[in-house]
Every structure is written in structure tokens, then in C-alpha cells.
C-alpha positions as CSV (number, residue, x, y, z in Angstrom):
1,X,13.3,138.7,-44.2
2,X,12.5,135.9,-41.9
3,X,14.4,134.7,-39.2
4,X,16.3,131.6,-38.9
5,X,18.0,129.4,-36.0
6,X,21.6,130.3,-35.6
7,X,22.6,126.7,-34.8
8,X,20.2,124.5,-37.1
9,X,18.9,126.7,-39.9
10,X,15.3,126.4,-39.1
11,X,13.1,129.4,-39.8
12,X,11.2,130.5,-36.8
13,X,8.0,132.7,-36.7
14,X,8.1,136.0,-35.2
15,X,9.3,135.8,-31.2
16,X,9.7,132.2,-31.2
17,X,12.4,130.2,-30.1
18,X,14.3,126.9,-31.4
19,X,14.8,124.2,-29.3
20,X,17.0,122.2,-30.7
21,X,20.0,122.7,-28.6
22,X,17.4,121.4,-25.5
23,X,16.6,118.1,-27.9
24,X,20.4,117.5,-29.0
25,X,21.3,117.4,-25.3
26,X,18.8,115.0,-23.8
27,X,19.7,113.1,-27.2
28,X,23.3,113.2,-25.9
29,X,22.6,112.2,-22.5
30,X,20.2,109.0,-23.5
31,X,22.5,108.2,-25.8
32,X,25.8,108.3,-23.3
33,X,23.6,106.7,-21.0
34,X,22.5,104.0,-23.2
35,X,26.4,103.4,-23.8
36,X,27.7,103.3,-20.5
37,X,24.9,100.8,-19.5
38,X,25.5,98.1,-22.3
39,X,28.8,97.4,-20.5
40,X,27.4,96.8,-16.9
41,X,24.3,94.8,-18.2
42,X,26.5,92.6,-20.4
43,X,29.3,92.3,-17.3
44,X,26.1,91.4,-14.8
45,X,25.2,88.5,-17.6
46,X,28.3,87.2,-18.0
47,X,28.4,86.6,-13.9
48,X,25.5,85.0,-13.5
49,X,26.2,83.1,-16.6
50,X,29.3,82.0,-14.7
51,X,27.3,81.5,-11.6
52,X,24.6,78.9,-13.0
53,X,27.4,77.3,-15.1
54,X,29.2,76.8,-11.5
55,X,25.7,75.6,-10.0
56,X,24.6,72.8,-12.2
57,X,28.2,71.8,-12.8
58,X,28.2,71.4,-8.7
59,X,24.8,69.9,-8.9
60,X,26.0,67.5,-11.5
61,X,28.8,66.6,-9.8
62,X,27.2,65.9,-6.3
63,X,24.4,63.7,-8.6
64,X,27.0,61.9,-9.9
65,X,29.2,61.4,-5.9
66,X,25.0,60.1,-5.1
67,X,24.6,57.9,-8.0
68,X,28.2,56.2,-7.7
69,X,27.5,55.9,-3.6
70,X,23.8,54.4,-4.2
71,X,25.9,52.0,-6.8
72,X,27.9,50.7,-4.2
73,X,25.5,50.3,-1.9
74,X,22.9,48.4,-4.1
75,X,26.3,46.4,-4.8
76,X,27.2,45.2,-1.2
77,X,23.5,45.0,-0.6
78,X,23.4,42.4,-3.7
79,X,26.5,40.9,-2.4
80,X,25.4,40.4,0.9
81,X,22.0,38.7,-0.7
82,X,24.0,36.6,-2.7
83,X,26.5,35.2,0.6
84,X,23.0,34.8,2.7
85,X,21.6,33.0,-0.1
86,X,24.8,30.4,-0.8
87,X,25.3,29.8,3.1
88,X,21.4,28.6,2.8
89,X,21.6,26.6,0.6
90,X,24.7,25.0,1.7
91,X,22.8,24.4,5.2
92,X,19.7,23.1,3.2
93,X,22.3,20.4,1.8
94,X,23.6,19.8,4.7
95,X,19.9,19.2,6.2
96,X,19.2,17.0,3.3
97,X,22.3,15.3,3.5
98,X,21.6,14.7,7.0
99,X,18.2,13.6,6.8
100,X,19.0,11.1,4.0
101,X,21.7,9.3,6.4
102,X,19.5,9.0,9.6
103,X,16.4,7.5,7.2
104,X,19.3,4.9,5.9
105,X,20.7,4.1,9.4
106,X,17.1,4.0,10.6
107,X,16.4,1.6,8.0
108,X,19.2,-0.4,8.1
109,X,18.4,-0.5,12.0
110,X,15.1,-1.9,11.5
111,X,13.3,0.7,13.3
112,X,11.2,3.6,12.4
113,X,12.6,6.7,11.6
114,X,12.7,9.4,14.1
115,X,10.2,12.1,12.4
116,X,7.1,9.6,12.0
117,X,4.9,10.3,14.7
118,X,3.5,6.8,15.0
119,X,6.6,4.3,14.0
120,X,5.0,4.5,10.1
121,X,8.3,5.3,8.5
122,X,11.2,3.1,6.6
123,X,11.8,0.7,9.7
124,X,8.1,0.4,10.3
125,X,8.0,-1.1,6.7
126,X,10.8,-3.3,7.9
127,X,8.8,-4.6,10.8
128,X,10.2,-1.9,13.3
129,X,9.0,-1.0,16.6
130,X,6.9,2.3,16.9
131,X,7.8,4.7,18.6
132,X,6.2,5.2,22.8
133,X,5.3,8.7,22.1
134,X,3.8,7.6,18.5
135,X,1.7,4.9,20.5
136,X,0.7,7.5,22.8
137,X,-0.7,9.9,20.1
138,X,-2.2,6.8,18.2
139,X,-4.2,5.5,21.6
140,X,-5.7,9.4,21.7
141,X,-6.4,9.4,18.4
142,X,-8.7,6.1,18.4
143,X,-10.0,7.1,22.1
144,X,-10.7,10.5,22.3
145,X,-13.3,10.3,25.4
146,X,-10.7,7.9,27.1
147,X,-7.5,10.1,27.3
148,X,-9.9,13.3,27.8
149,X,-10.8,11.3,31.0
150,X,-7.2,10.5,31.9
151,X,-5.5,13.4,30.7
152,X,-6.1,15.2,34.2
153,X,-4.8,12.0,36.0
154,X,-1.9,11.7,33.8
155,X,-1.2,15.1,34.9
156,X,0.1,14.3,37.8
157,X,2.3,12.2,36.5
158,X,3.8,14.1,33.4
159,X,3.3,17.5,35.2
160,X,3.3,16.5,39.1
161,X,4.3,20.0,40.9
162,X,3.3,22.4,38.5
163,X,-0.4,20.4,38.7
164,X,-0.2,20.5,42.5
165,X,0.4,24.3,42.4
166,X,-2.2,25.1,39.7
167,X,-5.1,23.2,41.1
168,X,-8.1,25.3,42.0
169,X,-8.5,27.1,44.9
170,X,-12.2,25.8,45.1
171,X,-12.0,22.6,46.7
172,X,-14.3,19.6,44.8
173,X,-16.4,17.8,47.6
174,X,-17.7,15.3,45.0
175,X,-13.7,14.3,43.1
176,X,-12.1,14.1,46.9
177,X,-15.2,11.8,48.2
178,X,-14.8,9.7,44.8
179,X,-10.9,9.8,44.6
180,X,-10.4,8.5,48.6
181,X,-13.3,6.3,48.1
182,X,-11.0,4.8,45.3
183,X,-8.4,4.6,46.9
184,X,-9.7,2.8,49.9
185,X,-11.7,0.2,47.6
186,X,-8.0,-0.7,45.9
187,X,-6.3,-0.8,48.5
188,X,-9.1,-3.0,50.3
189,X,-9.2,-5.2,47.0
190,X,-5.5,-5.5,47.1
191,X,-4.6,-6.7,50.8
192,X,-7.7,-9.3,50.4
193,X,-5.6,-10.4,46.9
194,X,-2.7,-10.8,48.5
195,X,-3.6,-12.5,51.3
196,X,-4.8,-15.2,49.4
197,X,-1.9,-15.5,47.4
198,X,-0.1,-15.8,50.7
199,X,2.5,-12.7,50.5
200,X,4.8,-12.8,53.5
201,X,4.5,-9.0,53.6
202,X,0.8,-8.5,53.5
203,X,0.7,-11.6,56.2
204,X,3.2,-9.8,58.8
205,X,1.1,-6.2,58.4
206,X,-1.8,-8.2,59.1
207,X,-0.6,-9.5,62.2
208,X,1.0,-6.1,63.4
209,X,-2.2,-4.4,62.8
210,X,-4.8,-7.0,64.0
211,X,-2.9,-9.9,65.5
212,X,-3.5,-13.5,65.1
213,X,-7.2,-13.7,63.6
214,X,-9.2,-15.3,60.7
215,X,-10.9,-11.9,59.6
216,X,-9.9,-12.3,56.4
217,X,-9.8,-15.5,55.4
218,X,-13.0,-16.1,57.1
219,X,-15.3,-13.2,56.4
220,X,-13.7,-11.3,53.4
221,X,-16.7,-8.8,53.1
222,X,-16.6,-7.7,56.5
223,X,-12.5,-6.9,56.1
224,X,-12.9,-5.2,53.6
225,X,-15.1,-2.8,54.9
226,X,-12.7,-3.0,58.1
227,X,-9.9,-2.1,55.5
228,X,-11.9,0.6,53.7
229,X,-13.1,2.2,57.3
230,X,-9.3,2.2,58.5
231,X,-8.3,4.2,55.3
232,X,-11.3,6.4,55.3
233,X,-10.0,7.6,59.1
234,X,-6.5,7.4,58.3
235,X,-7.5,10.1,55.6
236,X,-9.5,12.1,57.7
237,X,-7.3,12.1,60.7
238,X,-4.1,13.0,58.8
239,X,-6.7,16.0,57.2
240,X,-6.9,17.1,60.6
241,X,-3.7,16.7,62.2
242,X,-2.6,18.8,58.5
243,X,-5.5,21.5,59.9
244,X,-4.0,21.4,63.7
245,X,-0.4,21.9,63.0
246,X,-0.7,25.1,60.4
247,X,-1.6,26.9,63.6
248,X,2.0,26.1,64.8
249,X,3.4,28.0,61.6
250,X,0.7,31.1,62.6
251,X,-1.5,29.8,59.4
252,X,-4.9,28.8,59.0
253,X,-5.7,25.6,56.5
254,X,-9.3,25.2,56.5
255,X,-10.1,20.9,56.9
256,X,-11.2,21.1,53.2
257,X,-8.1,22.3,52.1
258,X,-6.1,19.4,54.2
259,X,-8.4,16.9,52.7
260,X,-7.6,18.1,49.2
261,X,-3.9,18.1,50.5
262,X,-4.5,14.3,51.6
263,X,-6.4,13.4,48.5
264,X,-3.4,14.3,46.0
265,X,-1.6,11.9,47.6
266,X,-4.1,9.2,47.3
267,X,-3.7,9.2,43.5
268,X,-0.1,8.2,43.8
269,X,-1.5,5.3,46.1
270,X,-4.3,4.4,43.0
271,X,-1.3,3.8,40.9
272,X,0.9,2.2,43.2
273,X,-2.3,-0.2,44.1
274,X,-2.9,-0.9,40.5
275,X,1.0,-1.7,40.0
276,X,0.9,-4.2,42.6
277,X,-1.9,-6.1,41.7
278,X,-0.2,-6.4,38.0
279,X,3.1,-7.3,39.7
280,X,1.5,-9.8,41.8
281,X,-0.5,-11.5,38.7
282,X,2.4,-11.9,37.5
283,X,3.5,-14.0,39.8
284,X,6.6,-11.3,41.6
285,X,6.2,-10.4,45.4
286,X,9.2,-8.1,45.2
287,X,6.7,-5.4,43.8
288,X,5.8,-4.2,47.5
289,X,8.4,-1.9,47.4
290,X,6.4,0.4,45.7
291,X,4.5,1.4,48.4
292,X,7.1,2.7,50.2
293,X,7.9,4.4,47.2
294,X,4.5,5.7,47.0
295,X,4.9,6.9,50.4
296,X,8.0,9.0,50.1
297,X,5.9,10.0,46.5
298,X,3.2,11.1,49.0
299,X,5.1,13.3,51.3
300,X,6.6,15.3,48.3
301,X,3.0,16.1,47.5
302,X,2.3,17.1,50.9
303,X,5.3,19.1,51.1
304,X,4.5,21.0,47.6
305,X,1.2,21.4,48.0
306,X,1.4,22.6,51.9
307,X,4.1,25.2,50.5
308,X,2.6,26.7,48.2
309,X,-1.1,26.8,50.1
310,X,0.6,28.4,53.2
311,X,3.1,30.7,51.6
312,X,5.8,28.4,53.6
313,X,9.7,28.8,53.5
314,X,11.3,24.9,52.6
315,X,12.2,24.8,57.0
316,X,8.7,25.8,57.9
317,X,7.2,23.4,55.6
318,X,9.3,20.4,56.7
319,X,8.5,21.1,60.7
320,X,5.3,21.2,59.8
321,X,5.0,17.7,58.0
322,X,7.3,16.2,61.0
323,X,4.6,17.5,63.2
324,X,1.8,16.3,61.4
325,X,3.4,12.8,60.8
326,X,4.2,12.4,64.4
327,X,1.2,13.3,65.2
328,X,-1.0,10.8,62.9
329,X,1.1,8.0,63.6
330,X,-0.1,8.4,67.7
331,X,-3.8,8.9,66.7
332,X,-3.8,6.1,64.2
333,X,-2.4,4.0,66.4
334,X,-5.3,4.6,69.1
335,X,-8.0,4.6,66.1
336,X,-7.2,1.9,64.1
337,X,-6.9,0.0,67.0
338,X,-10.9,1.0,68.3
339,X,-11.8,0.0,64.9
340,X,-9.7,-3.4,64.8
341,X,-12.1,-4.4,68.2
342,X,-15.0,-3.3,66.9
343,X,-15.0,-5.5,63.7
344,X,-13.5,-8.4,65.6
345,X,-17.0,-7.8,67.6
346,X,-19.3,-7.6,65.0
């Protein structure tokens, strides 16, 4: 009879054994296993399906706070564009407005309108008067090589310290020698003018300087190469009493220097010279007031020009032109007066 399992009914060979208790219980256990873990993967999902559903609604939410704050922004920021861009147009009105009154009070005025650079506007249709700097800009338009000549004369005039202080530190032999020699030959032109038109003033400096004598209405020529001579040394000797006295102040002013110091100052004499002869074509003898203006003219070059070559204080500065003055008025007077006997000679 063969045998059979006692707990499953299988027939077994002879000496073998049935397994099927070792199968049912490793059935059992994956089986209780596979139970118990359905709940703990299922309770694991469920968090970290409430965990991302927590996240993106966060992350939406914080979208949303950025979006509404970048609205509000862009908002003001539009605002903001849209003041700025009302208050200039208001101020372009305004401007316009402006402008459109001044053009009718210009015209009305007869006169040209302030923004035409050479008197062409509504009142120079009207017969207006241009406008000075207008004629200026007209005159270097039609004469370029003219005012490129005159623009470093007219420098002085425009521009007088800051032209005195910039001027080069290399002193011009040939501009001093043909700005004195200028100089002299006006102011040599002009007494000789003057005399003949018989100016009370030029007449008493003539007899101060050379007494009672018919130099000049007798021999023009040779007074005025008396004249010219007296201004040359007058020059020269106020060059060197300039060269003498910046030894006082513990300086050193080389004689070119001085002379370029001296020569400065004969430019304001040019134009003084030239403004007399007008004045006195004219037919005024009041005029010769300018050359005491030109003189006082002259010292503030000396003073300016002195400072800032000899790194002066304003006290030092001012001794030393009181020196210098006091000095070429006791040399000149010794000098001019050689000279004066000299042509009287000849």
C-alpha cells in the first residue's frame, strides 16, 4: 500500500518526505507580509500626496503675492511715466507760450528777436536794429583772416587777467619789438596830431617836458623820432627798474620777462592812442582822459602779471610796483631830459 501525506493527501515514494507544511508557511508569511505592508505604502502615499499638494499650493500662492506685487509696481511705474510726461508737456506749453509772446513784443518793439544771432528775426523785418553780438559774429563770418588776427588782441580785452596769466612762459623777441615799436609810432603820430590841432593839454606836456621850443612845429620828423626814442627808453628803463626791484622781494625776473611785463601794458596804450585820435577827429578834446585811464589800466597789468610771474602775495606785489614807479619816475626824469638836449642839438 503506498504511503500518503498525513496533512495534504499526496502519495510519497518510499523514505520521502512532503513538504508542504514548509510551502504553506512561507506562503503564510509572504502573504501576512504582503498585508501588513499595503497599509504603510498606501499611508506613506497619502503624505506625500499631502505634502506636494501643500507645496504647489504654497508655490502658487507666493506666484500669485509676485505677480500682484510686479502689478503694482509696473502700475506706479506707469503712473509715474504718465505725471513726468504731463508736467512736460505742460512746461513745453509754457515754453511755447513764452516764446510766442517775446517774438510779438519783439515785434511790436521793432527790434529783432532775441534768439537770431545776427538781428534777422521779426524786428529785423521791421527795420530793427541787430543785435552787437550778431554784428560781431557777422564781421567774423565775412573776415575770417581779419578777426583770426585780432582775436589774440581782443583777448585782452574780453579776457584781460586770465590772458595775462596764460601767456607763455617763452618770451617773443619779435611780438614785444613789433608791439612797443607800435606803440611808440602812435603815440609819436598822436602828440604831432594834436599839436597841430592846438590841444591845451598836449601843448602844456610839451612845455613841461621840453620847454619853450619849435621842435615840433618846425621839424616834425625829427620829433617824432625824439618822441619814439623817449618811449623806447621809457620802456626799457621801466623793464629794468621791474628787473632791479624783484631782488627786493628775494625774486629773480630775468629783463625779458620785465619787457614782456612792460609790453602788455603797451597794448592798452595802442587802444587808448587809437581812441584819441578818433575823439580828436571828431572834433572833442575832453578824450585825454583816457590816458590816465590807460595808465591806471597799465598798472593793473603790471600788478597781475608781476603776481602771478613771481609767486607774489597782493602786499608784496604792490611794494614792489611803488618801488619800481618811484624809481622810473627819477631815471626818466634824468633820461628824457639827456635826450630832450640831444635832439634840440641835432
Amino acid at each position: 500500500m503506498a504511503k500518503t501525506c498525513f496533512y495534504c493527501g499526496k502519495e510519497l515514494a518510499p523514505g520521502e518526505r512532503c513538504g508542504c507544511r514548509g510551502t504553506s508557511s512561507r506562503v503564510a508569511s509572504n502573504t501576512n507580509g504582503a498585508t501588513t505592508g499595503k497599509p504603510a505604502d498606501s499611508a506613506y502615499g497619502s503624505a506625500s500626496a499631502k505634502n506636494y499638494s501643500s507645496n504647489s499650493s504654497a508655490s502658487s500662492s507666493s506666484s500669485d503675492s509676485s505677480a500682484s506685487s510686479s502689478q503694482k509696481k509696473d502700475a506706479a511705474a506707469s503712473k509715474a511715466d504718465a505725471k513726468a510726461a504731463k508736467a512736460a508737456a505742460r512746461e513745453q506749453k509754457k515754453r511755447e507760450k513764452q516764446a510766442q509772446k517775446n517774438k510779438q513784443v519783439w515785434g511790436r518793439a521793432g527790434t529783432s528777436t532775441p534768439d537770431s544771432p545776427y538781428g534777422t528775426g521779426s524786428g529785423a523785418s521791421t527795420g530793427g536794429r541787430p543785435t552787437f553780438s550778431g554784428f560781431i559774429t557777422r564781421v567774423r563770418a565775412l573776415f575770417p583772416s581779419f578777426s583770426k588776427v585780432m582775436r589774440p588782441v581782443m583777448s585782452y580785452i574780453w579776457h584781460p587777467v586770465t590772458t595775462i596769466q596764460n601767456r607763455s612762459q617763452v618770451v617773443p623777441i619779435g611780438k614785444m619789438v613789433a608791439i612797443n615799436t607800435l606803440f611808440a609810432t602812435l603815440t609819436s603820430l598822436m602828440v604831432l596830431f594834436t599839436n597841430r590841432t592846438n590841444s591845451p593839454f598836449v601843448g602844456m606836456l610839451i612845455s613841461l617836458m621840453f620847454g619853450k621850443t619849435d621842435l615840433f612845429s618846425a621839424h616834425p620828423i625829427t620829433a617824432f623820432f625824439t618822441i619814439s626814442a623817449i618811449l623806447w627808453f621809457s620802456v626799457m628803463l621801466l623793464a629794468c627798474c621791474f628787473m632791479l626791484t624783484s631782488r627786493i622781494v628775494n625774486r629773480k625776473l630775468s629783463l625779458l620777462r620785465a619787457l614782456d611785463t612792460v609790453t602788455m601794458s603797451s597794448i592798452y596804450m595802442c587802444f587808448a592812442d587809437v581812441l584819441i585820435f578818433f575823439s580828436v577827429l571828431l572834433g572833442t578834446q575832453g578824450s585825454f582822459t583816457l590816458i590816465f585811464v590807460a595808465l591806471i589800466v597799465m598798472g593793473i597789468a603790471h600788478f597781475v602779471s608781476l603776481k602771478q610771474d613771481l609767486t607774489l602775495t597782493d602786499n608784496s606785489a604792490f611794494n614792489m610796483l611803488a618801488i619800481s614807479y618811484l624809481m622810473f619816475y627819477a631815471l626818466a626824469q634824468l633820461g628824457i631830459g639827456i635826450i630832450i638836449r640831444v635832439a634840440t642839438w641835432l
